[in-house]
MOPAC internal coordinates of N, CA, C and O (Angstrom, degrees):
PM7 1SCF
backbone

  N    0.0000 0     0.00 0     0.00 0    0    0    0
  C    1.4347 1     0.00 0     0.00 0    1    0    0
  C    1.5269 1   110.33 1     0.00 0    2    1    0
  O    1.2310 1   123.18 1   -54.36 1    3    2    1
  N    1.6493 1   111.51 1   125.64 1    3    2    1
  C    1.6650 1   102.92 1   156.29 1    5    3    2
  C    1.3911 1   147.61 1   -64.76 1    6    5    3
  O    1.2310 1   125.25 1   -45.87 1    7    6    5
  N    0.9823 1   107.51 1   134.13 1    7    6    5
  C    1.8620 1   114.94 1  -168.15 1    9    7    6
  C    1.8189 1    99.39 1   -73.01 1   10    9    7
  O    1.2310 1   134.37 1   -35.72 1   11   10    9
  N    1.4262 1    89.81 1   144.28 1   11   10    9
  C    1.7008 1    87.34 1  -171.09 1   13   11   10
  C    1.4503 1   113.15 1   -92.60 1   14   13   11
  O    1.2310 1   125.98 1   -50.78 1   15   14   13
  N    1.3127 1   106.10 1   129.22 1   15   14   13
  C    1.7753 1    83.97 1  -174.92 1   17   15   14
  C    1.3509 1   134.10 1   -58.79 1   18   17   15
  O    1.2310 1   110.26 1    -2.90 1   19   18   17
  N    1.1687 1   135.90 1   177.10 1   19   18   17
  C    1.1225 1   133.20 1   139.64 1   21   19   18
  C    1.2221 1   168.81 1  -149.11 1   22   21   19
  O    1.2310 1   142.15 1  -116.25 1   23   22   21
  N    1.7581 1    74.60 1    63.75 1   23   22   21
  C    1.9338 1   117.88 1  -159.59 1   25   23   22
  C    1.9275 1    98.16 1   -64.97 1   26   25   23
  O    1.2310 1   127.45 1   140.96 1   27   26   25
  N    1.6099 1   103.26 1   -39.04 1   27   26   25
  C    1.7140 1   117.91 1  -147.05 1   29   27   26
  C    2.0636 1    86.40 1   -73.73 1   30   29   27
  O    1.2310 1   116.15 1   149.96 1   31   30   29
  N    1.0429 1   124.93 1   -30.04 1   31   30   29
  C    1.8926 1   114.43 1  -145.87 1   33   31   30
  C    1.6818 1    85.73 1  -112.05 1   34   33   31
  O    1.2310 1   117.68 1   175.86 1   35   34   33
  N    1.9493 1   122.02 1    -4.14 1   35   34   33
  C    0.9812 1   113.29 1  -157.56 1   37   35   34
  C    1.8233 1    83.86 1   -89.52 1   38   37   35
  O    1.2310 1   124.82 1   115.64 1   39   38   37
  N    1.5119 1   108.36 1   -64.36 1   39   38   37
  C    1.4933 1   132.51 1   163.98 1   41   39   38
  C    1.7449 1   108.50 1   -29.10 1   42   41   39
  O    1.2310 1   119.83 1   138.13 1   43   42   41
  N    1.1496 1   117.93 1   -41.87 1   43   42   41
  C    1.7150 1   107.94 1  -174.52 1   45   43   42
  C    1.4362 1    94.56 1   -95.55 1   46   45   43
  O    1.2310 1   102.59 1   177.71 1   47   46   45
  N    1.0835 1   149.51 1    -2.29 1   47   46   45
  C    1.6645 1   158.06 1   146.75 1   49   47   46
  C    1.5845 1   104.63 1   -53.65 1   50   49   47
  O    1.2310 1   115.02 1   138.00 1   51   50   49
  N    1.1453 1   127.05 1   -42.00 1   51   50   49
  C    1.3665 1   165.13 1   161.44 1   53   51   50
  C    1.8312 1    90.89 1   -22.85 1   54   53   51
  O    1.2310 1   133.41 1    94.16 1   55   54   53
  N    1.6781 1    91.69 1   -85.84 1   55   54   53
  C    1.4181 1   126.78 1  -170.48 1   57   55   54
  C    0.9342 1    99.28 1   -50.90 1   58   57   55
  O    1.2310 1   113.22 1   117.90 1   59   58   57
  N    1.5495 1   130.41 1   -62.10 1   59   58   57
  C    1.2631 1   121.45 1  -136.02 1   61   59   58
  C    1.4491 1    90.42 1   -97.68 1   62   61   59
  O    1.2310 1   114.77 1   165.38 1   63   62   61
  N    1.2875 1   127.52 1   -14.62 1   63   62   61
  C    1.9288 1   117.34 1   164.91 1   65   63   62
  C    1.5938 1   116.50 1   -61.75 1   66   65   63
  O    1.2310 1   129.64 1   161.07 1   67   66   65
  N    1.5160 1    99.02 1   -18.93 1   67   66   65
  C    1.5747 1   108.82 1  -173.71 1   69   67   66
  C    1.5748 1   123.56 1    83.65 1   70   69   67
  O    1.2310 1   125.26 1  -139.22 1   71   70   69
  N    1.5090 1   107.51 1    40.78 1   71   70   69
  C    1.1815 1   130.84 1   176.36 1   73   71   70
  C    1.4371 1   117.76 1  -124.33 1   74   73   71
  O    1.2310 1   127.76 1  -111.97 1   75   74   73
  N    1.5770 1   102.68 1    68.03 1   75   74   73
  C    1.4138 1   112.39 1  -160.62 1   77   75   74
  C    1.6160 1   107.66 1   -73.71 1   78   77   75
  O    1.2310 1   122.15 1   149.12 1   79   78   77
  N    1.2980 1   113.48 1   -30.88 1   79   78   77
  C    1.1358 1   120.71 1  -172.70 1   81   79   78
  C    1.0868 1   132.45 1   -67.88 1   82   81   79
  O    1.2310 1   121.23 1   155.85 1   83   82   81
  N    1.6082 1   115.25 1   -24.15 1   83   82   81
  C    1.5128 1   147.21 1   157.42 1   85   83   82
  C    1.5378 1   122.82 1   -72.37 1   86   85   83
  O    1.2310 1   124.51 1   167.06 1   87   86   85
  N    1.5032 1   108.95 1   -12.94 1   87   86   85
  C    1.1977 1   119.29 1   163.76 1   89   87   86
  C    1.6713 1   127.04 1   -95.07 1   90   89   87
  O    1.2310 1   135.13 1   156.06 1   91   90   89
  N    1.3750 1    88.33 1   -23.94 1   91   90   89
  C    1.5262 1    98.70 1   166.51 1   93   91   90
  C    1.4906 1   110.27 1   -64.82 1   94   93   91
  O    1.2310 1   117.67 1   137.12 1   95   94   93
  N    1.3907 1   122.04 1   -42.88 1   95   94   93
  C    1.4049 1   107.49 1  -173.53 1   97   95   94
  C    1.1872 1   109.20 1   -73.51 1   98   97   95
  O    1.2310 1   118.41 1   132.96 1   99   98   97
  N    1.0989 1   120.63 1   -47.04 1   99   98   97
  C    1.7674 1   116.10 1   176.36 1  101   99   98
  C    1.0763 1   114.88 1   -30.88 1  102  101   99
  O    1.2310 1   122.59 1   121.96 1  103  102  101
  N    1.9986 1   112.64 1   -58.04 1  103  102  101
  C    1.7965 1    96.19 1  -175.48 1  105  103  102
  C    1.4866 1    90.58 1   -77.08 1  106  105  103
  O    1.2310 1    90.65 1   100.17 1  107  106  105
  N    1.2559 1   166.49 1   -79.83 1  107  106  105
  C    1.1932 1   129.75 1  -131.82 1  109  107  106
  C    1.6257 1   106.52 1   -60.33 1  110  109  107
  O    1.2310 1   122.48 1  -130.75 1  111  110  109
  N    1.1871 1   112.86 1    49.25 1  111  110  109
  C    1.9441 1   105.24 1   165.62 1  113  111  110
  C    1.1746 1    81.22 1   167.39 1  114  113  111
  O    1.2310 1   118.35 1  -106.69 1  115  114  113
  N    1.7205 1   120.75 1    73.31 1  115  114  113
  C    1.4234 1   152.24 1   176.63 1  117  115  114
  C    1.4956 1    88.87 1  -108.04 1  118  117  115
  O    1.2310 1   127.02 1   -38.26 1  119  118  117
  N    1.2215 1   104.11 1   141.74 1  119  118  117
  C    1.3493 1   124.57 1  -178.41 1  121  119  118
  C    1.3683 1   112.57 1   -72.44 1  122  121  119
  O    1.2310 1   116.03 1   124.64 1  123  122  121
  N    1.6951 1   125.15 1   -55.36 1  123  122  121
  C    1.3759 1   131.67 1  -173.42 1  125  123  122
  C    1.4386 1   103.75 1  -136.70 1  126  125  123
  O    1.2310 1   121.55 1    -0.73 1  127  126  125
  N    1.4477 1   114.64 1   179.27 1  127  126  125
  C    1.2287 1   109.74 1   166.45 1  129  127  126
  C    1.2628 1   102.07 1   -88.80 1  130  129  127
  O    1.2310 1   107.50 1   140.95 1  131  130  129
  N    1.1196 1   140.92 1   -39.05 1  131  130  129
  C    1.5775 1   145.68 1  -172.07 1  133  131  130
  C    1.5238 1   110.41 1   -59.68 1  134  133  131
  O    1.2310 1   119.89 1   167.84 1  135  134  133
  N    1.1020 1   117.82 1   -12.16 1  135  134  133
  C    1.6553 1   135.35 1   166.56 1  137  135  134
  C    1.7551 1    95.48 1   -86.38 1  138  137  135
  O    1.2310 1   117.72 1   113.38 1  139  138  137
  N    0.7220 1   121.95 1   -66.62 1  139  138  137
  C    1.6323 1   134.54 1   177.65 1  141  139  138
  C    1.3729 1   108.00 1   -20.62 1  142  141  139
  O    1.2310 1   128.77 1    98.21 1  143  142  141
  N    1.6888 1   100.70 1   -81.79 1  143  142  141
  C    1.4263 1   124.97 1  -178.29 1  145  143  142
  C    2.0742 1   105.64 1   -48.79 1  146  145  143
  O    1.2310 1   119.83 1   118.26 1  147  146  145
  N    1.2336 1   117.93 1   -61.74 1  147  146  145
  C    1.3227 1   125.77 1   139.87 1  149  147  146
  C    2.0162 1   137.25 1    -2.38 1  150  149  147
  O    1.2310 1   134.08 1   131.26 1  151  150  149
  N    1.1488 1    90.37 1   -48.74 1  151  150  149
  C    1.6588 1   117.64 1   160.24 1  153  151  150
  C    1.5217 1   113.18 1   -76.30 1  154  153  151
  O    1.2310 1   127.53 1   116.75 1  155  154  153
  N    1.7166 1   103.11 1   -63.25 1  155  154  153
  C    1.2067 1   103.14 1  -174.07 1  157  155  154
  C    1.5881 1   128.34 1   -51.34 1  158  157  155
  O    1.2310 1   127.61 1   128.55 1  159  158  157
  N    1.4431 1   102.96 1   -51.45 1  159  158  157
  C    1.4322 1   119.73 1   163.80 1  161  159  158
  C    1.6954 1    99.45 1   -47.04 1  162  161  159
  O    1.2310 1   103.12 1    93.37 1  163  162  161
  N    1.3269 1   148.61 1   -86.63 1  163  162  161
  C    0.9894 1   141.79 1  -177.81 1  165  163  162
  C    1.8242 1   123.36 1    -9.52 1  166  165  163
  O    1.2310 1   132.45 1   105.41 1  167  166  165
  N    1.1747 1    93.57 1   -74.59 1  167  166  165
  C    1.6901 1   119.32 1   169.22 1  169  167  166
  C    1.5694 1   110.62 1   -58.25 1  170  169  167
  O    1.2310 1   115.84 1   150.26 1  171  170  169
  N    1.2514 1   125.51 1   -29.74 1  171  170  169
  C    1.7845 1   114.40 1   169.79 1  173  171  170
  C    1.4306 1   100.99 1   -93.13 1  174  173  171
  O    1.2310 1   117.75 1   166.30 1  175  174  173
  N    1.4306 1   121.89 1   -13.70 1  175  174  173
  C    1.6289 1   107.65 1   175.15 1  177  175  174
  C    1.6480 1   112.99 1   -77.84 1  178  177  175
  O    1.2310 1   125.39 1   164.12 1  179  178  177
  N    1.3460 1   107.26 1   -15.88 1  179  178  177
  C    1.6169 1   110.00 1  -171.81 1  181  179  178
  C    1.6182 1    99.65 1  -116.26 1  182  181  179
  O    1.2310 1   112.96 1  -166.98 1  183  182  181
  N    1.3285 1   130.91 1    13.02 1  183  182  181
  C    1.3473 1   143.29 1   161.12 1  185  183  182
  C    1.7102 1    97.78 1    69.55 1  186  185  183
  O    1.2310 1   128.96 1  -132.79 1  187  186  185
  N    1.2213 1   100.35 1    47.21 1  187  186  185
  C    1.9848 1    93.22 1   178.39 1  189  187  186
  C    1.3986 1   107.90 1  -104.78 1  190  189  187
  O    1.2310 1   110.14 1   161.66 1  191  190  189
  N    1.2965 1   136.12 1   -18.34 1  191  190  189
  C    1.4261 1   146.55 1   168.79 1  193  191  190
  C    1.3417 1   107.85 1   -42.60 1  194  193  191
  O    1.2310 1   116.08 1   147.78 1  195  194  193
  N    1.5844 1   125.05 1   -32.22 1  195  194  193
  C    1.7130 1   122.72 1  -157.44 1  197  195  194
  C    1.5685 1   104.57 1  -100.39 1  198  197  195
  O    1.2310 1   126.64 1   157.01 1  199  198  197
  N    1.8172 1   104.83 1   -22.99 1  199  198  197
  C    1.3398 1   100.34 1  -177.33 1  201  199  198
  C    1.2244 1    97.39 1  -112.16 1  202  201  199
  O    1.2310 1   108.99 1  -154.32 1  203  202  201
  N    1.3955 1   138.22 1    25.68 1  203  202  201
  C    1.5745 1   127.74 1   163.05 1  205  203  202
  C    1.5103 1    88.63 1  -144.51 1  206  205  203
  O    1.2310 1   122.66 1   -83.80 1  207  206  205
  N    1.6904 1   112.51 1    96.20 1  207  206  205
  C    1.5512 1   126.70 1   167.87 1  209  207  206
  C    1.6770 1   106.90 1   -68.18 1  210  209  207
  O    1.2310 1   126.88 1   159.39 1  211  210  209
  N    1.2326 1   104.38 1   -20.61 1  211  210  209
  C    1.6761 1    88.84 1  -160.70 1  213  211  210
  C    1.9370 1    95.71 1   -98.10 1  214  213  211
  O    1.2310 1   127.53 1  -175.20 1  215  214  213
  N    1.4295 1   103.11 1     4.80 1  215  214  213
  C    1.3650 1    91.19 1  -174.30 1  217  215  214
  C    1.3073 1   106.62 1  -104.17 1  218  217  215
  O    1.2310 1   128.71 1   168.77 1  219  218  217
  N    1.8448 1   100.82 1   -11.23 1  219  218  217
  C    1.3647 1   102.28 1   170.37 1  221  219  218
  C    1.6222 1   120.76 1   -95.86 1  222  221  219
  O    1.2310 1   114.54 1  -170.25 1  223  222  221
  N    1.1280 1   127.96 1     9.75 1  223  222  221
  C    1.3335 1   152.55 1  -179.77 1  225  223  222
  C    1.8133 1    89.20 1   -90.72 1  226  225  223
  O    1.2310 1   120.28 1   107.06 1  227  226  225
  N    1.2599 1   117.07 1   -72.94 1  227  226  225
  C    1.3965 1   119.20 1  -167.41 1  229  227  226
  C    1.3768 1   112.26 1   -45.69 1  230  229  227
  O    1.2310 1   114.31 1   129.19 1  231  230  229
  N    1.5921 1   128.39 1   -50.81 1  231  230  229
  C    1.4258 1   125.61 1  -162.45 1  233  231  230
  C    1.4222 1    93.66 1   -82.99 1  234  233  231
  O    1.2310 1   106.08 1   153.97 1  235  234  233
  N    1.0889 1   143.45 1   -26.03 1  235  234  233
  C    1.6706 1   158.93 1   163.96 1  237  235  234
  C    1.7366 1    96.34 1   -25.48 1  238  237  235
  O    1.2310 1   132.34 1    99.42 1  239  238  237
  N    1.6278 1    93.77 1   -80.58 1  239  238  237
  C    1.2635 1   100.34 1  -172.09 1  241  239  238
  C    1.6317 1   136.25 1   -88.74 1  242  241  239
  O    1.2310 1   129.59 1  -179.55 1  243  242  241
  N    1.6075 1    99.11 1     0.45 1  243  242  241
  C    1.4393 1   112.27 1  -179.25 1  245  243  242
  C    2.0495 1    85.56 1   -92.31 1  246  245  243
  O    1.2310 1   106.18 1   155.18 1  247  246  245
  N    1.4234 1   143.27 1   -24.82 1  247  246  245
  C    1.3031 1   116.19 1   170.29 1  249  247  246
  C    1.3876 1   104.80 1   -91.15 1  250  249  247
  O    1.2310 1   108.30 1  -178.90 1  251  250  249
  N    1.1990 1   139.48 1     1.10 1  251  250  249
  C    1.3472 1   128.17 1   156.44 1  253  251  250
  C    1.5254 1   106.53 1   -61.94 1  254  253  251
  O    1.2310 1   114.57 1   108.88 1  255  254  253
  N    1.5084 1   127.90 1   -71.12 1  255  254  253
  C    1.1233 1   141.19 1   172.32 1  257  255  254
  C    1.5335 1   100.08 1   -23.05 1  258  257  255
  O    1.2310 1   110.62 1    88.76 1  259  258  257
  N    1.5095 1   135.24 1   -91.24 1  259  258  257
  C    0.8607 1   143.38 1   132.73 1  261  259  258
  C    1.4622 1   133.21 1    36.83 1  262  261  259
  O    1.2310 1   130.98 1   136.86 1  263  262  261
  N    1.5469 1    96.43 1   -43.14 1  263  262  261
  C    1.6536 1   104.58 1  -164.83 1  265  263  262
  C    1.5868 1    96.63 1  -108.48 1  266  265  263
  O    1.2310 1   124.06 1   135.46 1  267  266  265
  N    1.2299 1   109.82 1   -44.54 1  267  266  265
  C    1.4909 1   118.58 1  -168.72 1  269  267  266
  C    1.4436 1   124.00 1   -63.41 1  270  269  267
  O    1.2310 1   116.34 1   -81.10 1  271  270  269
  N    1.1661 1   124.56 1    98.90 1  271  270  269
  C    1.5862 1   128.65 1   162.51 1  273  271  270
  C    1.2773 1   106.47 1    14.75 1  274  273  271
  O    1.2310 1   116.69 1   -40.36 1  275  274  273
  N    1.2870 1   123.89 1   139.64 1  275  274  273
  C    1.8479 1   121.35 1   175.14 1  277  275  274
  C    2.0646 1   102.13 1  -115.23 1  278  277  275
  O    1.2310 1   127.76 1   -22.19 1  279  278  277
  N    0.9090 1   102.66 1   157.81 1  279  278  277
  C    1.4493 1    99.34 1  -169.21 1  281  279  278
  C    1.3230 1   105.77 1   -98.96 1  282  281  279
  O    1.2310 1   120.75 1   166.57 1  283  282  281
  N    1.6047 1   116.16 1   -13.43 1  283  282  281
  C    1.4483 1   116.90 1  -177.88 1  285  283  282
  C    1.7169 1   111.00 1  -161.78 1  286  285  283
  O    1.2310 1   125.06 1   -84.64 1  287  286  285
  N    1.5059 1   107.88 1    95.36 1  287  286  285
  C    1.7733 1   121.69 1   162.61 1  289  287  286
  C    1.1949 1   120.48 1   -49.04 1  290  289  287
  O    1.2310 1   115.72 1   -68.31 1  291  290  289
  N    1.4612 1   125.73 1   111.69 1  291  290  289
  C    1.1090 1   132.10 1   143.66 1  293  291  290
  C    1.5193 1   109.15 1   -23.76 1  294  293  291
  O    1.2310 1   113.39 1   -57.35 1  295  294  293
  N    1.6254 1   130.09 1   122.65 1  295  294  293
  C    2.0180 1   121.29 1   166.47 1  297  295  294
  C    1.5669 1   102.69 1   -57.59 1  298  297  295
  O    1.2310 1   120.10 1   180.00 1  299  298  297

Protein backbone atom coordinates (compact mmCIF):
# COMPACT_ATOMS: atom_id res chain seq x y z
CA UNK A 1 0.00 0.00 0.00
CA UNK A 2 1.01 3.74 -0.71
CA UNK A 3 1.84 6.12 2.03
CA UNK A 4 -0.08 9.32 1.60
CA UNK A 5 1.86 12.22 1.32
CA UNK A 6 2.04 15.02 3.15
CA UNK A 7 3.60 17.66 1.11
CA UNK A 8 -0.33 19.05 -0.05
CA UNK A 9 -1.96 19.92 3.98
CA UNK A 10 1.79 20.81 4.85
CA UNK A 11 1.89 23.70 1.84
CA UNK A 12 -1.93 24.83 2.45
CA UNK A 13 -0.83 25.17 6.36
CA UNK A 14 1.61 27.37 4.50
CA UNK A 15 -1.39 29.43 3.04
CA UNK A 16 -3.56 29.47 5.49
CA UNK A 17 -0.70 30.98 8.12
CA UNK A 18 -0.41 33.60 5.36
CA UNK A 19 2.88 32.75 4.02
CA UNK A 20 1.97 32.63 0.53
CA UNK A 21 5.20 33.28 -0.69
CA UNK A 22 6.83 30.30 0.97
CA UNK A 23 4.31 28.25 -0.54
CA UNK A 24 4.98 29.29 -3.84
CA UNK A 25 8.39 27.91 -3.66
CA UNK A 26 7.44 24.65 -2.45
CA UNK A 27 5.14 24.05 -5.43
CA UNK A 28 7.63 25.24 -7.82
CA UNK A 29 9.76 22.02 -6.52
CA UNK A 30 6.42 19.97 -6.01
CA UNK A 31 7.11 16.57 -6.06
CA UNK A 32 4.19 15.23 -8.47
CA UNK A 33 1.38 16.51 -10.04
CA UNK A 34 -0.90 14.24 -8.02
CA UNK A 35 0.50 16.15 -4.93
CA UNK A 36 -0.44 19.34 -6.88
CA UNK A 37 -3.93 18.38 -7.81
CA UNK A 38 -4.01 17.21 -3.94
CA UNK A 39 -3.24 20.88 -2.71
CA UNK A 40 -5.50 22.22 -5.08
CA UNK A 41 -8.47 20.28 -3.91
CA UNK A 42 -7.40 21.27 -0.34
CA UNK A 43 -7.27 25.12 -0.99
CA UNK A 44 -10.80 25.18 -3.06
CA UNK A 45 -12.30 23.14 -0.16
CA UNK A 46 -11.29 25.93 2.36
CA UNK A 47 -11.98 28.74 -0.40
CA UNK A 48 -8.17 30.01 -0.39
CA UNK A 49 -7.63 29.74 -4.25
CA UNK A 50 -9.95 33.10 -4.81
CA UNK A 51 -8.09 35.13 -2.27
CA UNK A 52 -4.52 33.99 -3.18
CA UNK A 53 -4.59 34.43 -7.30
CA UNK A 54 -0.98 34.05 -7.51
CA UNK A 55 -1.07 30.81 -5.61
CA UNK A 56 -3.60 29.77 -7.85
CA UNK A 57 -1.71 30.78 -11.00
CA UNK A 58 1.38 28.80 -9.54
CA UNK A 59 -0.18 25.21 -9.02
CA UNK A 60 -1.99 26.02 -12.55
CA UNK A 61 1.18 26.20 -14.17
CA UNK A 62 3.65 24.11 -12.15
CA UNK A 63 0.93 20.90 -13.24
CA UNK A 64 1.01 22.07 -16.68
CA UNK A 65 4.83 22.12 -16.47
CA UNK A 66 4.51 18.95 -14.80
CA UNK A 67 2.38 17.18 -17.24
CA UNK A 68 4.14 17.97 -20.43
CA UNK A 69 6.73 15.64 -22.01
CA UNK A 70 10.35 17.02 -21.18
CA UNK A 71 12.73 17.02 -24.13
CA UNK A 72 15.73 16.20 -21.99
CA UNK A 73 16.12 13.83 -18.44
CA UNK A 74 18.45 14.55 -16.12
CA UNK A 75 20.39 10.35 -15.72
Amino acid sequence: MARQSVWAPKVAALIQGGNSMAAIAQIKVAPTVKDLQALRTLLSAAKLLTSHPNVDAATSDMIAELSAPRLHRSP
